[in-house]
C-alpha positions in Angstrom: -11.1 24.8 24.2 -13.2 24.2 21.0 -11.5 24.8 18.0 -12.8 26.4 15.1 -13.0 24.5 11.9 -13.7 25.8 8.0 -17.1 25.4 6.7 -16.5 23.0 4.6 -14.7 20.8 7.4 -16.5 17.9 8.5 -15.9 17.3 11.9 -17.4 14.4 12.0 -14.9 12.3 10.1 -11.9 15.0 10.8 -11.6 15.7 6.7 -13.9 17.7 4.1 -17.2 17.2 3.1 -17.1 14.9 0.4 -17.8 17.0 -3.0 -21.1 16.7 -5.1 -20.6 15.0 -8.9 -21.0 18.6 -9.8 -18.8 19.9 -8.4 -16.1 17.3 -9.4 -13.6 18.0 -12.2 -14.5 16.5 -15.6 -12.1 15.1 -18.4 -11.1 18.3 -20.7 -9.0 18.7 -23.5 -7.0 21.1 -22.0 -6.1 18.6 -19.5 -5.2 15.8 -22.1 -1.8 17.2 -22.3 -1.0 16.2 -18.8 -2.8 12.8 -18.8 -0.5 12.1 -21.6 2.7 13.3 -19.6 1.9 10.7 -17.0 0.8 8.1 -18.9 3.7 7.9 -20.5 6.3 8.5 -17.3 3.7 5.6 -16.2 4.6 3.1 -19.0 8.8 4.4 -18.8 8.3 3.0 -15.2 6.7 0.0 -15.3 10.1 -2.2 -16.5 11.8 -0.8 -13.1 8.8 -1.0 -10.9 8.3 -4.8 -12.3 12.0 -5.8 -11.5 11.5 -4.4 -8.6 8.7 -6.2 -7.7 9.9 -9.8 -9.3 13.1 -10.2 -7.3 13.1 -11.5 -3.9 12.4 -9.7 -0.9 15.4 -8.5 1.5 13.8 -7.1 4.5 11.5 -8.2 6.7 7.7 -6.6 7.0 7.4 -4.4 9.8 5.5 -6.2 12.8 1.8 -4.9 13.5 3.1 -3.6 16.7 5.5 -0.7 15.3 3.3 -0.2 11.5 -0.1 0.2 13.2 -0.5 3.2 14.4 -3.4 5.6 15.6 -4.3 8.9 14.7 -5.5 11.4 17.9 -7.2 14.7 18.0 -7.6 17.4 20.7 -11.0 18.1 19.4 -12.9 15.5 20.3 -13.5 14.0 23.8 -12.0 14.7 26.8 -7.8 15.1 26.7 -7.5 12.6 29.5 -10.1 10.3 27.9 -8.4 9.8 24.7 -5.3 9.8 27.0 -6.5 6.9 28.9 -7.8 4.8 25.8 -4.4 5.6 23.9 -2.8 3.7 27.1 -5.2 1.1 27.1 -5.0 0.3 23.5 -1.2 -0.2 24.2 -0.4 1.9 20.8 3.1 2.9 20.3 2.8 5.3 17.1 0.7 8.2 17.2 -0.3 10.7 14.5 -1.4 14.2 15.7 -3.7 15.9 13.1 -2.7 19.8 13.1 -5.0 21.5 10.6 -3.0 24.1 8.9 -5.7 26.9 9.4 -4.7 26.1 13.4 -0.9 27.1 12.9 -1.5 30.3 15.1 -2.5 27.3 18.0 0.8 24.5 18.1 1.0 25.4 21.8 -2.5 23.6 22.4 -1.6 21.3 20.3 2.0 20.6 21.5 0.1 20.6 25.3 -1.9 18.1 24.0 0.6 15.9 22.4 2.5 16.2 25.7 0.2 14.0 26.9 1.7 10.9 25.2 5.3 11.1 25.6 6.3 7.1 25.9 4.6 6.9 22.2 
């Protein structure tokens, strides 16, 4: 099954097309307002987030083998293929990407995902 995605989907790197400078939002005065709000939430942080950051650690970093992770897509390749390299690759955290225009298709999705249930 091929799913179907938005025209402005690139399928290529599984996100949207990056936008054109024209397209991009500018700087406006109507938007100063807000840039003000967070600057200044920013700067009523910044004694907390410092502390935080000065005193010693408490817990220990995650290891690389349960941080890294892997994200995995029905879309592309064959389901046992990317099955098979997932088990090669010895990954123990997946990320399944369900676009929300696909909400009317979690049972492919959840068949698909089926496919990894020791990770």
């Amino acid at each position: 099954m091929s799913l179907e995605h938005p025209s402005w989907w690139d399928a290529h790197s599984d996100q949207p097309y990056k936008l054109a400078r024209s397209e991009k939002p500018r700087l406006q005065a109507a938007n100063l307002n807000e840039y003000l709000r967070t600057a200044l939430c920013a700067l009523g942080s910044l004694p907390t987030i410092a502390w935080h950051y000065a005193r010693p650690k408490r817990i220990a970093s995650p290891t690389p083998r349960d941080f890294v992770g892997l994200g995995v897509s029905p879309d592309h390749g064959s389901h046992q293929a990317v099955s098979d390299l997932v088990e090669e690759l010895g990954v123990q955290n997946l990320l399944l990407r369900v676009p929300s225009w696909h909400a009317d298709k979690l049972d492919y999705y959840l068949d698909f995902a089926g496919r990894f249930k020791g990770h």
